[in-house]
VOMARKE-320137 format. One line per 10 residues: number of its first residue (from 1); for each residue x, y, z of C-alpha. Coordinates in steps of 0.05 Angstrom, whole numbers. Example, Ala and Ser with C-alpha at 12.3 -4.5 7.8 and 13.67 -1.06 7.14 Angstrom:
# residues 2
1 = 246/-90/156 ~ 273/-21/143
***
This chain:
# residues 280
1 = 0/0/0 ~ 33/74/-23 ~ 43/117/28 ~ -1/177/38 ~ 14/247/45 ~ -26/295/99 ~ -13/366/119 ~ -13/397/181 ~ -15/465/217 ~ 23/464/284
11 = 51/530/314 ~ 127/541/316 ~ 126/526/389 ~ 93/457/374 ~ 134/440/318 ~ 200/465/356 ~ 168/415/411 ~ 165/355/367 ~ 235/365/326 ~ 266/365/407
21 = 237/294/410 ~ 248/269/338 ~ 324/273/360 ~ 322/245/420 ~ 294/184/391 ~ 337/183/334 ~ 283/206/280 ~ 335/233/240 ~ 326/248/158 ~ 376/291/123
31 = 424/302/191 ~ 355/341/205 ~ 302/320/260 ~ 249/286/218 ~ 181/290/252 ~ 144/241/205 ~ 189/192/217 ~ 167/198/297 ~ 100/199/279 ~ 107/139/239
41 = 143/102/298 ~ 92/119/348 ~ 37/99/297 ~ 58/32/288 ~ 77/8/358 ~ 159/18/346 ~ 153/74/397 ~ 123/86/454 ~ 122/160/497 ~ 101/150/573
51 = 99/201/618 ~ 168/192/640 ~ 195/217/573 ~ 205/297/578 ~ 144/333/571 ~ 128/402/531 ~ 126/435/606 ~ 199/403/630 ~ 237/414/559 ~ 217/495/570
61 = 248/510/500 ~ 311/525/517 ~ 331/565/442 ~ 265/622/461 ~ 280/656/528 ~ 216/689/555 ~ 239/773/577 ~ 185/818/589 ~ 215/896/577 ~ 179/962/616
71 = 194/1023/581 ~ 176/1093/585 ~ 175/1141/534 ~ 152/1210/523 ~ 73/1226/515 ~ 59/1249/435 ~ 114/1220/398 ~ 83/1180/347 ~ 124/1121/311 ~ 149/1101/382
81 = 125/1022/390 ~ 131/1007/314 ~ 209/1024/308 ~ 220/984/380 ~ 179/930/353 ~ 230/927/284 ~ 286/922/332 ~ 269/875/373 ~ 240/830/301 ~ 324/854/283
91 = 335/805/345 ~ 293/747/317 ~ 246/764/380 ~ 177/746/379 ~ 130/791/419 ~ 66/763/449 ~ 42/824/491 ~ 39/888/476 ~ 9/938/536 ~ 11/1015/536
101 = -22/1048/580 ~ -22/1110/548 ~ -54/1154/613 ~ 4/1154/639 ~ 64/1206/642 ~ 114/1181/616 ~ 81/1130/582 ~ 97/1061/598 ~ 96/1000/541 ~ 95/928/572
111 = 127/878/530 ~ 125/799/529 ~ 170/769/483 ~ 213/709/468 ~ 292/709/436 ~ 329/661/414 ~ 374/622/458 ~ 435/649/426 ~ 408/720/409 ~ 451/776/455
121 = 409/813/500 ~ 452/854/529 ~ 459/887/442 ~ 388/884/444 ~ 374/926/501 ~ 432/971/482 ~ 400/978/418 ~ 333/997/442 ~ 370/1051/492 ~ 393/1080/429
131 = 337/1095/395 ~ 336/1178/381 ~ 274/1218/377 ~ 303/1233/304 ~ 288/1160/292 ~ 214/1159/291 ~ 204/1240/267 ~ 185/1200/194 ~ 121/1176/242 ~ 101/1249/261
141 = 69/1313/232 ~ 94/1382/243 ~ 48/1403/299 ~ 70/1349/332 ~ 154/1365/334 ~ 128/1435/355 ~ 94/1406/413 ~ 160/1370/429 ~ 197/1437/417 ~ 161/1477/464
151 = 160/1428/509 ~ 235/1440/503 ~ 234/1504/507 ~ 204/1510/569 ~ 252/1461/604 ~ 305/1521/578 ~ 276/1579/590 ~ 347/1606/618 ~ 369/1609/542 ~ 304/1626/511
161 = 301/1697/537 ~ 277/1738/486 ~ 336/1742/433 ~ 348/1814/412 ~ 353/1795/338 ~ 313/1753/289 ~ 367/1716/265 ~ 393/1698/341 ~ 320/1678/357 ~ 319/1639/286
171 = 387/1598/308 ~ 364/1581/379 ~ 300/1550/337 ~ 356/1499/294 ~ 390/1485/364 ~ 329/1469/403 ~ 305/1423/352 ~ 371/1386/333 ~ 372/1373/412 ~ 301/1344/410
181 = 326/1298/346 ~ 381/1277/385 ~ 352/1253/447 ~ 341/1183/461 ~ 274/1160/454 ~ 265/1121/519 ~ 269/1149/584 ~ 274/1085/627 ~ 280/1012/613 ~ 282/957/655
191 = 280/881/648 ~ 253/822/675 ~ 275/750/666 ~ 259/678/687 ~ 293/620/714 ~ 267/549/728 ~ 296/512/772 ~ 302/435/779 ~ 308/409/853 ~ 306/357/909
201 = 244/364/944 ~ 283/389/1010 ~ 278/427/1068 ~ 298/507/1065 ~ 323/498/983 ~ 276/561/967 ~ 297/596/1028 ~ 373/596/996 ~ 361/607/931 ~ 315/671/950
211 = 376/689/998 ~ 426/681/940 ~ 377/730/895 ~ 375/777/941 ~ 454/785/953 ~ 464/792/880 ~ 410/855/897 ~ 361/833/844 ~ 284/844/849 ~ 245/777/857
221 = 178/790/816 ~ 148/726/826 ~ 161/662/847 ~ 120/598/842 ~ 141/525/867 ~ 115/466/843 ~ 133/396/837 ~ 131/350/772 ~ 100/274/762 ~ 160/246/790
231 = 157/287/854 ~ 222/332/843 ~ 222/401/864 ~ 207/457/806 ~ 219/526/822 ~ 202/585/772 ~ 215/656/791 ~ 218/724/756 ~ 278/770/766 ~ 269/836/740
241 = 339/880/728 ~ 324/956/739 ~ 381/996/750 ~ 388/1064/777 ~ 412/1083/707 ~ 415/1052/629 ~ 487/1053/625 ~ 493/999/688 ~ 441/953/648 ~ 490/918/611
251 = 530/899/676 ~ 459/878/709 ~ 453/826/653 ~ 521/790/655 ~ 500/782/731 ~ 447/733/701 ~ 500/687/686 ~ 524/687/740 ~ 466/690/788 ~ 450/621/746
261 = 529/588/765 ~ 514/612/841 ~ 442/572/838 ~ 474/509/815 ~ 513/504/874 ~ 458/509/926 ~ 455/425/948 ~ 401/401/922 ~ 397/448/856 ~ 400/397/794
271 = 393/449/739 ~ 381/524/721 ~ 343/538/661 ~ 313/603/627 ~ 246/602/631 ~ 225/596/552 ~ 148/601/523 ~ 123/541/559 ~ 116/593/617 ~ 52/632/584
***
């Protein structure tokens, strides 16, 4: 009997899901994973997944790390969440959430979003620190960069004092404005990021690991603790980086790696994991 062909739609996160398992079981066409050849072992008895074998929850999708970004940026700047969306698409980043609440002063943009594995967020977030008002002008009409040049004007009121000439006024107009194009675009930025933790169910584990958090002077966001079908210890938290300024962000990032070497050595800690996709 031929063989017949079907198609089917899976998400990326599925299909990333079911490649992870095609090579662990050998399912291997082309030096590639090959998921019809899983599919075809499972259909016909050659293979058999139990709940022992690493489930969609436990393999957390190592190669997408799950960062949600806070930013503020100035009120009536148009352009703003389209050109930090391209950049963080430059990243191969795939955003999920979106939130701005716009009522706000600044305004503040929530982002979900998932990067590869290998993609460097400490260039990312630099990247998105230096985005210039001059960036996004493309996005806005006139009225609108004379709203952000009064709004300059008034935070420089010591220079604006009624020029005697014209032409003085006319060159304090060019200055004012080339200062607004060159200001970055976001005000603050910070950064949160998950871990999953594998451990022993034992007594005071969560205690440490909060303890070693804390003298690294991270924020805990959220923790939960949970245990998995074979009764080990799982342990996902939220640690967002907000420094006192954008230039130390960079340095509060490397700590992540080695917030995650510190967590490994708590007794009892059998692995440290960003948390990927899985977690939504």
């Amino acid at each position: 009997m031929a063989n017949q062909s079907i198609r089917v739609q899976m998400s990326p996160e599925t299909k990333h899901f079911l490649e992870n398992l095609a090579e662990k079981y050998g399912c291997i066409y082309g030096k590639k994973p090959y998921i019809s050849g899983l599919l075809t072992q499972i259909a016909d008895g050659r293979l058999a997944l139990s709940r022992s074998a690493p489930s969609q929850r436990s393999l957390s999708f190592s190669h997408l790390s799950l960062l949600r970004l806070q930013i503020w940026l100035p009120s009536g700047i148009r352009g703003s969440f389209a050109f930090i969306a391209s950049k963080i698409a430059d990243f191969n980043g795939n955003i999920f959430k979106f939130q701005v609440e716009s009522e706000k002063h600044p305004v503040l943009v929530q982002i979900v979003l998932c990067i590869p594995e290998d993609a460097d967020l400490k260039s990312l977030i630099k990247t998105l620190q230096e985005i210039k008002i001059q960036d996004v002008m493309k996005f806005n009409q006139a009225d609108e960069i004379l709203a952000a040049l009064e709004q300059t004007k008034n935070h420089n009121r010591n220079i604006y004092k009624n020029p005697d000439k014209d032409d003085q006024k006319l060159q304090l107009e060019e200055r004012l404005v080339d200062e607004i194009m060159n200001q970055k675009l976001l005000l603050d930025i910070a950064c949160t990021i998950g871990l999953r933790l594998m451990a022993h169910n034992q007594v005071g584990i969560l205690a440490q690991v909060m303890y070693d958090i804390a003298k690294q002077g991270f924020f805990i966001s959220s923790v939960k603790q949970d245990f998995d079908f074979e009764g080990k210890d799982v342990i996902e938290l939220l640690i967002t980086l907000h420094p006192t300024s954008q230039s130390e962000m960079p340095t509060e990032i490397e700590k992540i790696n080695t917030i995650a070497k510190i967590l490994k050595k708590i007794p009892g800690i059998k692995d440290v994991q960003h948390l990927g996709i899985d977690y939504l």
